[in-house]
ROSE-4610 file (N, C-alpha, C; in Angstrom, 1 decimal, always signed):
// ROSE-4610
residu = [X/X/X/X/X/X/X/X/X/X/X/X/X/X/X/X/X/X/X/X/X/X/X/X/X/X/X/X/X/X/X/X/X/X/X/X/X/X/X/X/X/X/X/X/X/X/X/X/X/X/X/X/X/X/X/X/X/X/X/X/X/X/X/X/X/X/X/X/X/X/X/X/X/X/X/X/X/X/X/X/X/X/X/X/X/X/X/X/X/X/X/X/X/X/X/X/X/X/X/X/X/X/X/X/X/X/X/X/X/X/X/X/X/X/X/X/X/X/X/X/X/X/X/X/X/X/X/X/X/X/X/X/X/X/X/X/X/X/X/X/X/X/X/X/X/X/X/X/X/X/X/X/X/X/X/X/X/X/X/X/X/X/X/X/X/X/X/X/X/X/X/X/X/X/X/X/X/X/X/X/X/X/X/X/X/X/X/X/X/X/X/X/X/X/X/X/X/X/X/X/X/X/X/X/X/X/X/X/X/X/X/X/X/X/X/X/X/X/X/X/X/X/X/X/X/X/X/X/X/X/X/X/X/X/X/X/X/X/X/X/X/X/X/X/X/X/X/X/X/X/X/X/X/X/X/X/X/X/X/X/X/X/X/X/X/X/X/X/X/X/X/X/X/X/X/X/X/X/X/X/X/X/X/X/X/X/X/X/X/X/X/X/X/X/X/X/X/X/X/X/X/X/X/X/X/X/X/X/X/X/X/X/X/X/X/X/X/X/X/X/X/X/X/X/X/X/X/X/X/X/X/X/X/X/X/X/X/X/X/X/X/X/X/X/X/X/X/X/X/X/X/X/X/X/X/X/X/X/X/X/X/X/X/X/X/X/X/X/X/X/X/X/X/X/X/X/X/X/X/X/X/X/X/X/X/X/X/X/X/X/X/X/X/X/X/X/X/X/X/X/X/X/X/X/X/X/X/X/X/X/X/X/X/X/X/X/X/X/X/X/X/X/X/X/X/X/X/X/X/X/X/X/X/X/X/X/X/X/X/X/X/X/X/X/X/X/X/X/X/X/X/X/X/X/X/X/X/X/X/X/X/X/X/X/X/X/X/X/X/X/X/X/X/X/X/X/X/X/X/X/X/X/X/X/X/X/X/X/X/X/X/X/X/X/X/X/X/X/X/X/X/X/X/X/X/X/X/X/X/X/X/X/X/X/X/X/X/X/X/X/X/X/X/X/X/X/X/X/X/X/X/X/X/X/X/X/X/X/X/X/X/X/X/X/X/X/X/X/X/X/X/X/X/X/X/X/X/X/X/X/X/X/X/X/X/X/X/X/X/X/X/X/X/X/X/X/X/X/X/X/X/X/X/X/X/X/X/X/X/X/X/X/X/X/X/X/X/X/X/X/X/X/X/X/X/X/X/X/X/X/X/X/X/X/X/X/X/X/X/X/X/X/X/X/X/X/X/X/X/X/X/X/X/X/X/X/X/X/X]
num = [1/1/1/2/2/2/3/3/3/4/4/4/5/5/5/6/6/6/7/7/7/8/8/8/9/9/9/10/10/10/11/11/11/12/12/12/13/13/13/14/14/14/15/15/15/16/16/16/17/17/17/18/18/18/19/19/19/20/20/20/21/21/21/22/22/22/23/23/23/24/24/24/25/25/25/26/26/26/27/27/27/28/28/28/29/29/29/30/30/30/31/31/31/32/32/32/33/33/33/34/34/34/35/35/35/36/36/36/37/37/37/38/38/38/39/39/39/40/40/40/41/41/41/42/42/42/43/43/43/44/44/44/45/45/45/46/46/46/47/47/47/48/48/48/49/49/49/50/50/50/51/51/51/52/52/52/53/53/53/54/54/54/55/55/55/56/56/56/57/57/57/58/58/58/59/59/59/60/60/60/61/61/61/62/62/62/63/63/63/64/64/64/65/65/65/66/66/66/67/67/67/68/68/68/69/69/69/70/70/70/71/71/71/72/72/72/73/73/73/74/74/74/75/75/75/76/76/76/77/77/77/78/78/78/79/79/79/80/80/80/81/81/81/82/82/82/83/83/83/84/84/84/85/85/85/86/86/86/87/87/87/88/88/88/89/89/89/90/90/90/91/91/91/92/92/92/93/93/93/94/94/94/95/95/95/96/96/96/97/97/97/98/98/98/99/99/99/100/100/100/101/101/101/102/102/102/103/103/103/104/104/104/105/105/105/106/106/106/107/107/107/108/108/108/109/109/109/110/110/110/111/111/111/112/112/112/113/113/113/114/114/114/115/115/115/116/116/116/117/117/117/118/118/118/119/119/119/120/120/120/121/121/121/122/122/122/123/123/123/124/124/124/125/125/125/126/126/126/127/127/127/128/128/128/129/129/129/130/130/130/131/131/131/132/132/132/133/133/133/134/134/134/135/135/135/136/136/136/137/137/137/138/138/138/139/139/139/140/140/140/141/141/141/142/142/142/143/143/143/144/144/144/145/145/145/146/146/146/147/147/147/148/148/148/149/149/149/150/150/150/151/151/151/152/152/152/153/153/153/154/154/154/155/155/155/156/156/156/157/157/157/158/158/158/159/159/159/160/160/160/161/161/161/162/162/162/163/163/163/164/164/164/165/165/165/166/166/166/167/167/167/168/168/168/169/169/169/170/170/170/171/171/171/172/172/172/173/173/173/174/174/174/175/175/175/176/176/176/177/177/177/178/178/178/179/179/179/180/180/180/181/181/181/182/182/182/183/183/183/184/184/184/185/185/185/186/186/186/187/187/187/188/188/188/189/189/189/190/190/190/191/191/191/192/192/192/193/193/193/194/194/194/195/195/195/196/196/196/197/197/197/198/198/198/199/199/199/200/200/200/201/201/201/202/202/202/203/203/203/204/204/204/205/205/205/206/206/206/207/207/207/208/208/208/209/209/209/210/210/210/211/211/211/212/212/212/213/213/213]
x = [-56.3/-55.8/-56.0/-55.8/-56.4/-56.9/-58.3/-59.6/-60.1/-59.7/-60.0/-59.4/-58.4/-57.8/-58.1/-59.3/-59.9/-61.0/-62.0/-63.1/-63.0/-61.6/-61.4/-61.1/-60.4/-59.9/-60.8/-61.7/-63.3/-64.1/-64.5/-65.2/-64.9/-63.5/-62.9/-62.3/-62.0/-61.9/-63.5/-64.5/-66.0/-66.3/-66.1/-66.2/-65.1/-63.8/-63.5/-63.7/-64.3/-65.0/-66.2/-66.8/-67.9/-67.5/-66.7/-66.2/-65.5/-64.5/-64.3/-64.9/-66.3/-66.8/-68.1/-68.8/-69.8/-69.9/-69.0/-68.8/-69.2/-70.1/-70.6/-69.4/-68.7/-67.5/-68.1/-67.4/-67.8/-68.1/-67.3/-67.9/-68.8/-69.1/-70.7/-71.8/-71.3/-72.1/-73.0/-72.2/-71.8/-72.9/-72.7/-72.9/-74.2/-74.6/-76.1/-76.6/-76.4/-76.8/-77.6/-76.5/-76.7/-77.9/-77.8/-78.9/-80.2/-80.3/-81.7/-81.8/-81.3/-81.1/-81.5/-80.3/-80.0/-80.9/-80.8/-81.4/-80.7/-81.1/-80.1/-78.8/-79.0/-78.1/-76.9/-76.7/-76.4/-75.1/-75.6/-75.3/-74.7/-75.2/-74.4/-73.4/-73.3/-72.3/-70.9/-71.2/-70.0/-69.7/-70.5/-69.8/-68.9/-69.7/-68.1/-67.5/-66.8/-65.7/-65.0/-65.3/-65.4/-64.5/-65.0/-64.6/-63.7/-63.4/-61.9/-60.7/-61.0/-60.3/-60.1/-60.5/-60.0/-59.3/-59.7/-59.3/-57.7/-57.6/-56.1/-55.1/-56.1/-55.1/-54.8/-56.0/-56.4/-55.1/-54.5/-53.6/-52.1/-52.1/-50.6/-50.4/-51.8/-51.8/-51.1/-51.6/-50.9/-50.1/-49.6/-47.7/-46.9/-47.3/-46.7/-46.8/-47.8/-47.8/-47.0/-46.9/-46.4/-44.5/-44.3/-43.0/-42.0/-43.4/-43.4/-44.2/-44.5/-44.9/-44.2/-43.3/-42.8/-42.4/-42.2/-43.0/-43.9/-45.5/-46.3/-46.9/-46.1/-45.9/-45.8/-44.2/-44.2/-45.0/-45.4/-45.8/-47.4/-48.2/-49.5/-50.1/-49.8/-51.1/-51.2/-50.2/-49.9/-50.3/-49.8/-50.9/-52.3/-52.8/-54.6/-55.0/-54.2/-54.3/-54.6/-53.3/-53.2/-54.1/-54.5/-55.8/-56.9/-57.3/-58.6/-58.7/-57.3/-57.7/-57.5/-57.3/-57.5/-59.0/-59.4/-60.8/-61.7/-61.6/-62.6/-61.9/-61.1/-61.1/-61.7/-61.6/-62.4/-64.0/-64.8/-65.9/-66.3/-65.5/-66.1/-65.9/-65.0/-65.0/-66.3/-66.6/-67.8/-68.6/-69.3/-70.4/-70.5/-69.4/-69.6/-69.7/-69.3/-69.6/-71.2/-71.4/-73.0/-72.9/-73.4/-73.0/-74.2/-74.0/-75.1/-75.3/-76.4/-76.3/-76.1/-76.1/-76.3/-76.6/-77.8/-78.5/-77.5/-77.9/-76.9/-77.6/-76.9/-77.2/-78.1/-79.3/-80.1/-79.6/-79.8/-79.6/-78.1/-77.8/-76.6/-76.3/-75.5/-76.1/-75.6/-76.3/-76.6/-75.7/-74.4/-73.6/-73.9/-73.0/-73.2/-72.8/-73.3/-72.5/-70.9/-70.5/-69.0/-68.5/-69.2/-68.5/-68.6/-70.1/-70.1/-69.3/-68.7/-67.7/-66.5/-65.8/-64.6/-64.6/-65.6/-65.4/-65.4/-65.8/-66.0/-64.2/-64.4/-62.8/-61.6/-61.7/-60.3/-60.7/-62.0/-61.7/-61.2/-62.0/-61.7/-60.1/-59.8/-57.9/-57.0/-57.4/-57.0/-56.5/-57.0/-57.1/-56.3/-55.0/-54.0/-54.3/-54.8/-55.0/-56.0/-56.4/-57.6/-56.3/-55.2/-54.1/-54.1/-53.8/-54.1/-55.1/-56.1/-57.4/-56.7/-56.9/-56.8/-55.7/-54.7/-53.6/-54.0/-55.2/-55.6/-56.6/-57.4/-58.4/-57.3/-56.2/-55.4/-55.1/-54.3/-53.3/-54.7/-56.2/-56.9/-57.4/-57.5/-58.1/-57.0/-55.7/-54.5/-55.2/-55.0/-55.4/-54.3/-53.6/-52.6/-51.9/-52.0/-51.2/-50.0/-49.0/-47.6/-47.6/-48.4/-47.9/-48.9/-49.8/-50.7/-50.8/-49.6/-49.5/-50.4/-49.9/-50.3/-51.6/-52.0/-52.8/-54.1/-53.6/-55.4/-55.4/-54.2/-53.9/-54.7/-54.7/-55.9/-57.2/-57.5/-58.7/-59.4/-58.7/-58.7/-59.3/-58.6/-58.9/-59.7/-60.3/-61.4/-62.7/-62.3/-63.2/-63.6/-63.1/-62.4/-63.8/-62.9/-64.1/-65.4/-65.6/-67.1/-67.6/-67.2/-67.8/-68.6/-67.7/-67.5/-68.5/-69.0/-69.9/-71.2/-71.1/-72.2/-73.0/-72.2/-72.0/-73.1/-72.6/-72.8/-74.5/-74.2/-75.8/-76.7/-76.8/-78.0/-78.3/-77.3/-77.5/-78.0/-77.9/-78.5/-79.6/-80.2/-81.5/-82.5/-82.0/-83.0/-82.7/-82.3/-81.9/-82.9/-82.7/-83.7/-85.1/-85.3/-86.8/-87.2/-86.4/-87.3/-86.9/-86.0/-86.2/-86.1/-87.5/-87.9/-87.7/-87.9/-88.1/-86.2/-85.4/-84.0/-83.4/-83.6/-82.4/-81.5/-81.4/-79.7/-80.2/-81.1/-81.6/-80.7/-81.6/-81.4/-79.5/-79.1/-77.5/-77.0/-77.6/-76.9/-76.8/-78.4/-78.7/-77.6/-77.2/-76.4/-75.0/-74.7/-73.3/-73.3/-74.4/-74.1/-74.4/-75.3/-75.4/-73.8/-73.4/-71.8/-71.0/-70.8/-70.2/-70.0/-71.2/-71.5/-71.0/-71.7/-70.6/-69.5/-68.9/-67.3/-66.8/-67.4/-66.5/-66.9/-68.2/-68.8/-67.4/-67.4/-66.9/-65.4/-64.9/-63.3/-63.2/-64.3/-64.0/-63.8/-65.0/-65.2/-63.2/-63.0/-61.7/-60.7/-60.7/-59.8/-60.0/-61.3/-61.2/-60.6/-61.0/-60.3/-59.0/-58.1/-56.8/-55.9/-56.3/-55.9/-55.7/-57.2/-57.2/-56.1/-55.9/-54.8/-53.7/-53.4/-52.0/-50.7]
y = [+35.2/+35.9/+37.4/+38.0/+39.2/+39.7/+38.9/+39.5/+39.4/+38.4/+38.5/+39.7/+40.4/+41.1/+42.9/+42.2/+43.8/+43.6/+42.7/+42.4/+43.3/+42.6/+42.8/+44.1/+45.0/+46.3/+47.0/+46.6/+47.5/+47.6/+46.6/+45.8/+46.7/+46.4/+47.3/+48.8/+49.1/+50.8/+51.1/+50.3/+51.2/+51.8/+50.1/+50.2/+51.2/+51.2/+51.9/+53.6/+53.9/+55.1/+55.4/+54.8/+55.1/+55.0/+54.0/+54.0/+55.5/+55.8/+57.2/+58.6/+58.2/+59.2/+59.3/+58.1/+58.2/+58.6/+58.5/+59.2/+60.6/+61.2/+62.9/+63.7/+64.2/+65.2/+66.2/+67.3/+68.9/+69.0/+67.8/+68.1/+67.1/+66.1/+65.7/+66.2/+67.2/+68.1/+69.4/+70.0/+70.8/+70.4/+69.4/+68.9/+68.6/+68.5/+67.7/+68.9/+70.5/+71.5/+71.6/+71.9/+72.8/+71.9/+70.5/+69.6/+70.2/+70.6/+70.8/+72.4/+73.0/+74.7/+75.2/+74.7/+75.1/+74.2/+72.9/+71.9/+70.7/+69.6/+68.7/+68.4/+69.4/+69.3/+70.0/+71.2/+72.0/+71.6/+70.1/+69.3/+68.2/+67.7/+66.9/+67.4/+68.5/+69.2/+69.0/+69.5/+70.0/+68.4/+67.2/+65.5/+65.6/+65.9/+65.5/+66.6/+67.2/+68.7/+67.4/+67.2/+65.9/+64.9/+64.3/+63.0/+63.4/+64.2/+64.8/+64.7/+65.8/+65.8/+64.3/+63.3/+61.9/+60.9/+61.5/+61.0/+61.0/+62.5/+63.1/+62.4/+62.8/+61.8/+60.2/+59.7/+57.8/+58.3/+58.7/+59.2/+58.5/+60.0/+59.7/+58.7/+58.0/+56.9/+55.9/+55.7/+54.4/+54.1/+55.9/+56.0/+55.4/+55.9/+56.1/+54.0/+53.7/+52.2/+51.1/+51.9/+51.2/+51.1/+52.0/+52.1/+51.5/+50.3/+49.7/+48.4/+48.1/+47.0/+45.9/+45.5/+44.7/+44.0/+45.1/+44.8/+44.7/+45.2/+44.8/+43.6/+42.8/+41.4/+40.8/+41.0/+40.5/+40.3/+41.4/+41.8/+41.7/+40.7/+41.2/+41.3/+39.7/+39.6/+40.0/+40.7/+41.9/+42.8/+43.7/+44.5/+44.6/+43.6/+43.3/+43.5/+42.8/+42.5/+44.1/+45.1/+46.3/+47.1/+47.1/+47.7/+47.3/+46.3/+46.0/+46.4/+46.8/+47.3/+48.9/+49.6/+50.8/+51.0/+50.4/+50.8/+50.0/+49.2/+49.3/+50.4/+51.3/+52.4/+53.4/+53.5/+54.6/+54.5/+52.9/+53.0/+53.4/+52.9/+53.6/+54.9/+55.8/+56.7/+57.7/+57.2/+57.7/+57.4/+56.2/+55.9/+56.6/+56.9/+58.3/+59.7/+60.0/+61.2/+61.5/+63.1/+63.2/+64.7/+64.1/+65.6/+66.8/+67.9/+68.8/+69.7/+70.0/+71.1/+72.4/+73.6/+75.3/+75.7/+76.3/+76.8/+78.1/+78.2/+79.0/+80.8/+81.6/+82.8/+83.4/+84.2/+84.7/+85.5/+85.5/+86.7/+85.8/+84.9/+84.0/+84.0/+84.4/+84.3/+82.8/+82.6/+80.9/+80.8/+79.9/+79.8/+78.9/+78.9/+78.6/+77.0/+76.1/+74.6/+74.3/+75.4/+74.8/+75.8/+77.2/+77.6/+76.2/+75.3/+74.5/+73.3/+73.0/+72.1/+72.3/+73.6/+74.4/+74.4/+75.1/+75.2/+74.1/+72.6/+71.6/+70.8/+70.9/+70.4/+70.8/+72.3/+72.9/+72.7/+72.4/+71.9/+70.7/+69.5/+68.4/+68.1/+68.7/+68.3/+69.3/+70.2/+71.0/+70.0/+69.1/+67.9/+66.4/+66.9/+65.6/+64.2/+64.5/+63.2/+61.6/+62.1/+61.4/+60.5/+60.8/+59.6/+58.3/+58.4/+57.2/+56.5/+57.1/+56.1/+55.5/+56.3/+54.9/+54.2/+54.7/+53.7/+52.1/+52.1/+51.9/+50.7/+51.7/+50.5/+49.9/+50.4/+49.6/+48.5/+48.6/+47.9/+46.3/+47.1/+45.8/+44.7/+45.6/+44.8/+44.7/+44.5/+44.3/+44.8/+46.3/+47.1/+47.1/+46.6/+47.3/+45.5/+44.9/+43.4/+43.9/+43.7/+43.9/+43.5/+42.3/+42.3/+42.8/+43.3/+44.4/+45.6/+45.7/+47.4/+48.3/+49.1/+50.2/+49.8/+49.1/+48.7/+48.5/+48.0/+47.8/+48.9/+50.1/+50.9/+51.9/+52.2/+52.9/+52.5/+51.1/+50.7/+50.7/+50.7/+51.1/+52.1/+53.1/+54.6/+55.0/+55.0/+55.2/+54.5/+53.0/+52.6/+53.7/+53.9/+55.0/+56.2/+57.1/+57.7/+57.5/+56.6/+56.0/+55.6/+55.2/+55.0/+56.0/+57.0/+58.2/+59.3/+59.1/+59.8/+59.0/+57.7/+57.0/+57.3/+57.3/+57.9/+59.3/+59.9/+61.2/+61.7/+60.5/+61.1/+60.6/+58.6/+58.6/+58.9/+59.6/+60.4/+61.8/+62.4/+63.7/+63.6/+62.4/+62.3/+61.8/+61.3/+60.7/+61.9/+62.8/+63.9/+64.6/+65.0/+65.9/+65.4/+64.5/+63.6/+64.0/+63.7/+63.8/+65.4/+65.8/+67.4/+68.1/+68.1/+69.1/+67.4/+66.6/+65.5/+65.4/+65.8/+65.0/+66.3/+66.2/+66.8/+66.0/+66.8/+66.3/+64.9/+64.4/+62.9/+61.9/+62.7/+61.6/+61.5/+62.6/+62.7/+61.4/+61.7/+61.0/+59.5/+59.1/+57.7/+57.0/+58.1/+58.0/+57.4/+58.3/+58.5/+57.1/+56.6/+55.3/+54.2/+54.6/+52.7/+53.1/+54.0/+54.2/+53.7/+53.6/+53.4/+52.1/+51.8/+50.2/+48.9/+49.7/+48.7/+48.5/+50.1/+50.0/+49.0/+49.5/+48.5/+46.9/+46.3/+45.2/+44.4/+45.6/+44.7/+44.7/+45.6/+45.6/+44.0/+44.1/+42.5/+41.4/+41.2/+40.4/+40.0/+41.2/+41.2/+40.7/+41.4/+41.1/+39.3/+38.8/+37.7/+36.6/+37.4/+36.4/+36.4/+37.8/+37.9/+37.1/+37.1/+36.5/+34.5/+34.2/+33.1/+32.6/+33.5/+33.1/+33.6/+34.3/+34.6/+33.7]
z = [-19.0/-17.8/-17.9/-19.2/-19.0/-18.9/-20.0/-19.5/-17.9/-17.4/-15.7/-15.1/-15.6/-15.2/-15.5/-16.8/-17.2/-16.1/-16.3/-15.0/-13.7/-13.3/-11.9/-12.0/-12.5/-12.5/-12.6/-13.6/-13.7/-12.7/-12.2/-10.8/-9.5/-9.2/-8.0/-8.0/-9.8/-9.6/-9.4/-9.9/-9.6/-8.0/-7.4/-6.2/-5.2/-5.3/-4.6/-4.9/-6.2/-6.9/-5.8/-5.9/-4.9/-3.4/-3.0/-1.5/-0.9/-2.0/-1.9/-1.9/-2.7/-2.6/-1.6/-0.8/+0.1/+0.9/+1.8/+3.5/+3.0/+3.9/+3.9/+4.5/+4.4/+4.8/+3.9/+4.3/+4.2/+2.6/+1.3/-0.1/+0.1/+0.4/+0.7/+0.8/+1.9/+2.7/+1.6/+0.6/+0.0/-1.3/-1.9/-2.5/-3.0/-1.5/-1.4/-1.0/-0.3/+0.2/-1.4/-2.1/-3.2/-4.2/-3.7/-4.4/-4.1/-2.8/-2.1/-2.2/-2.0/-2.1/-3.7/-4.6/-6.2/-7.3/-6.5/-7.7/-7.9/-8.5/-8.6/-9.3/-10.0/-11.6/-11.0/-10.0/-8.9/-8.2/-7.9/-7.0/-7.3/-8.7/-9.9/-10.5/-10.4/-11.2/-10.0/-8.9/-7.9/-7.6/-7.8/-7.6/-8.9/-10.0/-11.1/-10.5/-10.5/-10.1/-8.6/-8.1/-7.1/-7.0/-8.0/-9.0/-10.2/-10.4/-11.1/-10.2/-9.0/-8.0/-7.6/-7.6/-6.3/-7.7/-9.1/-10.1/-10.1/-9.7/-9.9/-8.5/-7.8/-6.7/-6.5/-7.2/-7.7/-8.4/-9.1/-10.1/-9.9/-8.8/-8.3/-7.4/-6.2/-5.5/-6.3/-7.8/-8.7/-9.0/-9.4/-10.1/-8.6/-7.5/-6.0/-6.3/-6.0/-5.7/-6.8/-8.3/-8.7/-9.1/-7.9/-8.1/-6.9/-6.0/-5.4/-5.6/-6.9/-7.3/-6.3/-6.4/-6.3/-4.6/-3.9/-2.4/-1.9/-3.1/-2.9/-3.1/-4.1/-4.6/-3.3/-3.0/-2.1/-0.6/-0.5/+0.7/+0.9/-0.7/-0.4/+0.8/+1.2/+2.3/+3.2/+3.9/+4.8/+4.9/+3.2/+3.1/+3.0/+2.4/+2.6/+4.2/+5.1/+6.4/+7.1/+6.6/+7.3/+6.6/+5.2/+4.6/+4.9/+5.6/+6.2/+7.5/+8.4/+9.5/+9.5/+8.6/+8.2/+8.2/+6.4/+6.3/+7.6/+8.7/+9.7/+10.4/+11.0/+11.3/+10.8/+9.3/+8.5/+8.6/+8.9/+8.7/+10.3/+11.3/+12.6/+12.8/+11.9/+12.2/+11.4/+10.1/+9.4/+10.2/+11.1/+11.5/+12.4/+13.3/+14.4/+14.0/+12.5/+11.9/+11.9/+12.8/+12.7/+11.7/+10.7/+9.4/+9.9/+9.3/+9.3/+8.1/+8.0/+7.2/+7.1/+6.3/+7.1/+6.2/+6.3/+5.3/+5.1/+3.3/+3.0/+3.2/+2.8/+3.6/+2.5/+2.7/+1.7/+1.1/-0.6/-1.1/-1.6/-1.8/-2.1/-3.6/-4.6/-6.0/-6.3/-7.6/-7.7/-8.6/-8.7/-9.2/-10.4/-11.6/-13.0/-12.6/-13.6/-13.0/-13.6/-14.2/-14.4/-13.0/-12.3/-11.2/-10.0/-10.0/-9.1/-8.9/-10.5/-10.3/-10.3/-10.8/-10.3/-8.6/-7.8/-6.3/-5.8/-6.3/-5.8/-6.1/-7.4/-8.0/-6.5/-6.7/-5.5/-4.4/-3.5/-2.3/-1.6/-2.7/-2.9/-2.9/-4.0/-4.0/-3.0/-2.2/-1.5/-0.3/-0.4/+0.9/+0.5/+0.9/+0.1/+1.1/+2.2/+2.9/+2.1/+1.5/+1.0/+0.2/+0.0/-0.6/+0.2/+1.6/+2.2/+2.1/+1.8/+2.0/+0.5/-0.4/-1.9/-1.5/-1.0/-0.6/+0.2/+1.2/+1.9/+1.1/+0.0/-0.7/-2.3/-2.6/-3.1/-3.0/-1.2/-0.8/-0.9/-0.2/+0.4/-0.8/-2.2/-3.5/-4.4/-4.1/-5.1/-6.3/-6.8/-7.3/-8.6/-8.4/-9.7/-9.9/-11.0/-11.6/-12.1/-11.7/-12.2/-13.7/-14.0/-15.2/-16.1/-16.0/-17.0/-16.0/-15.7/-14.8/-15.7/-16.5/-17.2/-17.7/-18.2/-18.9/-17.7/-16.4/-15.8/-14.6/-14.7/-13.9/-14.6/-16.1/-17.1/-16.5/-16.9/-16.7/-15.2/-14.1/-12.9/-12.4/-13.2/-13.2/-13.4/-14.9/-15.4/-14.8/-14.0/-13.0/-11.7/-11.8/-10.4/-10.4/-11.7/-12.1/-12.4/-12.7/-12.9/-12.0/-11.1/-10.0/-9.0/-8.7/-8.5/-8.8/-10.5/-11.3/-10.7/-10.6/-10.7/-8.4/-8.2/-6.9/-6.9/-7.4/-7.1/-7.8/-8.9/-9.9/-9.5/-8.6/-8.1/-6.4/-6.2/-4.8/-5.1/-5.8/-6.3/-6.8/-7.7/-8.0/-6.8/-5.8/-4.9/-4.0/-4.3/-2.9/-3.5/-4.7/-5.7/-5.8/-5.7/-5.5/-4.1/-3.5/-2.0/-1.3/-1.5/-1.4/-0.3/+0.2/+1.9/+2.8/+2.4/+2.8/+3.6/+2.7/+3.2/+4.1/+5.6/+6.2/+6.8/+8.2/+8.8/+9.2/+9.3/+10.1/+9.0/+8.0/+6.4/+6.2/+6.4/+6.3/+7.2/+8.8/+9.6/+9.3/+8.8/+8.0/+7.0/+6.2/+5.1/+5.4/+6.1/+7.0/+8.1/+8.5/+9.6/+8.5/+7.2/+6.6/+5.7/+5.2/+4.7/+5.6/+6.4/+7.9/+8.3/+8.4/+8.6/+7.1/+6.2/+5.1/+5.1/+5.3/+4.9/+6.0/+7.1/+8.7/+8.0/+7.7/+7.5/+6.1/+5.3/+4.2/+4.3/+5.4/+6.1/+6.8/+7.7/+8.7/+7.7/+6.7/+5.9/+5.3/+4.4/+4.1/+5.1/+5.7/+7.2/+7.3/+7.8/+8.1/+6.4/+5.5/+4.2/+4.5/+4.6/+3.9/+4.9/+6.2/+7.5/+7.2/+6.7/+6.2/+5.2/+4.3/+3.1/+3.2/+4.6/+4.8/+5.2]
């Protein structure tokens, strides 16, 4: 039973690591500027600084949820039900997100990569909303087992972050590969197949938890 229980924690902190971090919003945006402008490493840097920040708030989402373990016991399939109709709100609303870019101003100085993941770190957590969504992909992949709380709420986490890292590095390499090639078209691309999974893998959910409720 545990080991299923390491699996699964690993499995779904990855995934919601990367769920959290794909939609293009303004550190997306940021992110990938500095990929194409500075370099890729630029741009890799300011995703971890990123992924620290959603770590810290994956953080407190956990302590917060687990001090409600026990209505979440009770209450799963409710909550899967109301977390699946969240994230298809979240993915229609990414899919109508049309991002852009702005080139940065000439004469810009080129920031060190611990400055790029510092400025990335404080915008990121400057923005406490982003609690709901983990609450949201918590609630929908029973995120936390009461009875190896601490234990796969670690291993969660550190899913979390890895995901997150893993997010950011092969999006910055294929941004950095293709270069002049990736503008606002490519963003919008990004931003509608992000969009479309999240909604796609909400119904899916939706139609399971409904089934076993």
């Amino acid at each position: 039973m545990l080991s299923e229980w390491i699996i699964k924690s690993a499995i779904y902190g990855f995934l919601i690591g990367i769920l959290v971090s794909a939609p293009m919003g303004p550190i997306g945006l940021m992110c990938l500027q500095r990929t194409i402008y500075k370099g890729r490493w630029h741009g890799f840097f300011s995703g971890i600084g990123a992924a620290f920040s959603d770590l810290i708030y994956a953080m407190i989402t956990s302590m917060g949820m687990g001090i409600v373990v026990l209505f979440i016991e009770d209450n799963q399939s409710f909550l899967q039900i109301a977390g699946s109709i969240l994230l298809m709100f979240f993915g229609i609303y990414i899919f109508r997100t049309n991002p852009q870019f702005r080139t940065p101003k000439e004469g810009s100085r080129k920031k060190s990569y611990s400055q790029d993941a510092l400025t990335a770190f404080f915008l990121t957590v400057s923005n406490p909303l982003i609690i709901f969504l983990f609450i949201a992909l918590f609630a929908r992949f029973n995120f936390i087992d009461p009875d190896y709380q601490l234990f796969s709420m670690a291993l969660g986490l550190f899913g979390i972050f890895s995901g997150a890292i893993f997010w950011w590095f092969v999006l910055t390499m294929l941004v950095g590969m293709l270069h002049g090639k990736f503008q606002n078209r490519g963003l919008l691309i990004i931003n509608r197949s992000v969009g479309a999974i999240i909604f796609i893998l909400s119904v899916f959910g939706l139609i399971y938890s409904i089934y076993h409720y």
